[in-house]
N, C-alpha and C positions, 0 to 999 in steps of 0.2 A: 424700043422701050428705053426710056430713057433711066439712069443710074446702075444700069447694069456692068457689069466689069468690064474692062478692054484691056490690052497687053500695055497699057502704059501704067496701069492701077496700082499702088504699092501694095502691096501685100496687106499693111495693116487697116487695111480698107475693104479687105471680104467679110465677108459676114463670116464664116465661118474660124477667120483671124479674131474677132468681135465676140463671138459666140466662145471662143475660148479662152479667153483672159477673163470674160463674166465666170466663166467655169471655175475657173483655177480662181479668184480671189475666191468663190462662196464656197469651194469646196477646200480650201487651204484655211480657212475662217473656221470651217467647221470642224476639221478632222484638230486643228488647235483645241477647242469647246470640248470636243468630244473625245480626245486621247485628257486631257488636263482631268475633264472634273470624272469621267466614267469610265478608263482602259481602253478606249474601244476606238477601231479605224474609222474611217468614213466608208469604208467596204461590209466591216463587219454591222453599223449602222444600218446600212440599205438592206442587208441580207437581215436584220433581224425584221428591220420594217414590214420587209414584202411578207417574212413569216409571221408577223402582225395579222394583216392583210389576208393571206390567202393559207390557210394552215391546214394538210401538211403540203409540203412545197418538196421541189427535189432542184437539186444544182442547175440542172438543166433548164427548168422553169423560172430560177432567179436570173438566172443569163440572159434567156429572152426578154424577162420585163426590165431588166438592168441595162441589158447591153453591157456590162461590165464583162471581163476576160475569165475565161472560164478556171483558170487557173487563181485569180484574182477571188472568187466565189468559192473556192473551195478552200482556198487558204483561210478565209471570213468563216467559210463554216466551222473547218477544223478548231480555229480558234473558241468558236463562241461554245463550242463541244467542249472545249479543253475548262473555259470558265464558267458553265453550267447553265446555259444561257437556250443551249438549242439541243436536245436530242437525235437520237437517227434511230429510224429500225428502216428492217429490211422491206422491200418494197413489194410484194405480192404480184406485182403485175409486171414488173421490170426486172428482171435480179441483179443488172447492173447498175443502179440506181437503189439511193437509200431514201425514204420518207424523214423529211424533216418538220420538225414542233417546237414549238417555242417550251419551253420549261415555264415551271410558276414564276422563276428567279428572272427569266427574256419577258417576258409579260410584264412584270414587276418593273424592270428596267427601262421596257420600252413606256409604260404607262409613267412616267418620272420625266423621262425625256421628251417626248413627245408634244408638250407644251410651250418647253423652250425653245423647238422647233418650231412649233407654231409661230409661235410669237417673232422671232428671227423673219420666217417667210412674210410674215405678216407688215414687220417693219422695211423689208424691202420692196414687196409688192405695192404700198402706201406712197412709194415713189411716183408710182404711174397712176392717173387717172384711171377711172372705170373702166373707158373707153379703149385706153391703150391696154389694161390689163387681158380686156376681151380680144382685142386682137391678138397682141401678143399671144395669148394659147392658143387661137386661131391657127397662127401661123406656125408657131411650135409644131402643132399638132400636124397640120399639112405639111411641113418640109419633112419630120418623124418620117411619118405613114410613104410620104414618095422615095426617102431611102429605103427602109424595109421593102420596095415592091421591087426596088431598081437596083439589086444589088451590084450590080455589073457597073453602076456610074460611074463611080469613083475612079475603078481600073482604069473605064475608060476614056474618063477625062483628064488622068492625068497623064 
């Protein structure tokens, strides 16, 4: 196969080098946007998002759809507890796990933001062609899904 890495490759030539400086400029862009005009991390963002999304949500469940640190998701919740954004009751089916909800004020908030967001993805996505944008999640989506199967790769390819 030809473009594949070989031991002379510099580093900033993996994709996974590539995949992370894309990261770190849209997520350093945002958590500016989103700490300036609304208090809120780019952690506490996604955790209000997913409880947009799928309501009620428990820590554990933001973890999986985030991949973010589990510690990282509970600091995000506590917070958004703390500014009225997200609720907790007790979980009925888990006792060590709390159901979480958006409050009217997380709703409110996330319905405000949400747009600007759009519109950001939207301004970036307009880079690429149709084409490329379908691939690109194409691929997103298959390199995702064969981490989540293969968790052992990583160990053991490094």
């Amino acid at each position: 196969m030809a473009n594949l890495i070989d031991t002379d490759t510099p580093i900033n030539q993996y994709l996974s080098f590539k995949i992370s400086v894309l990261y770190r400029l849209m997520v350093r862009r945002s958590a500016r946007f989103l700490n300036s005009k609304y208090d809120l991390s780019v952690a506490e963002w996604w955790t209000l998002g997913q409880l947009a999304v799928k309501s009620p949500g428990t820590v554990s469940g933001i973890v999986d759809l985030t991949q973010n640190d589990k510690a990282q998701v509970s600091r995000a919740v506590t917070m958004l507890i703390q500014k009225g954004l997200v609720r907790k009751q007790n979980n009925p089916e888990d006792k060590r796990s709390s159901l979480l909800f958006l409050t009217e004020k997380g709703q409110g908030l996330y319905d405000e933001v949400l747009p600007m967001r759009k519109k950001t993805q939207n301004l970036i996505l307009e880079q690429l062609t149709e084409e490329e944008r379908e691939i690109t999640e194409r691929a997103i989506v298959k390199l995702t899904n064969y981490l989540l199967d293969h968790p052992e790769l990583i160990v053991a390819a490094e």
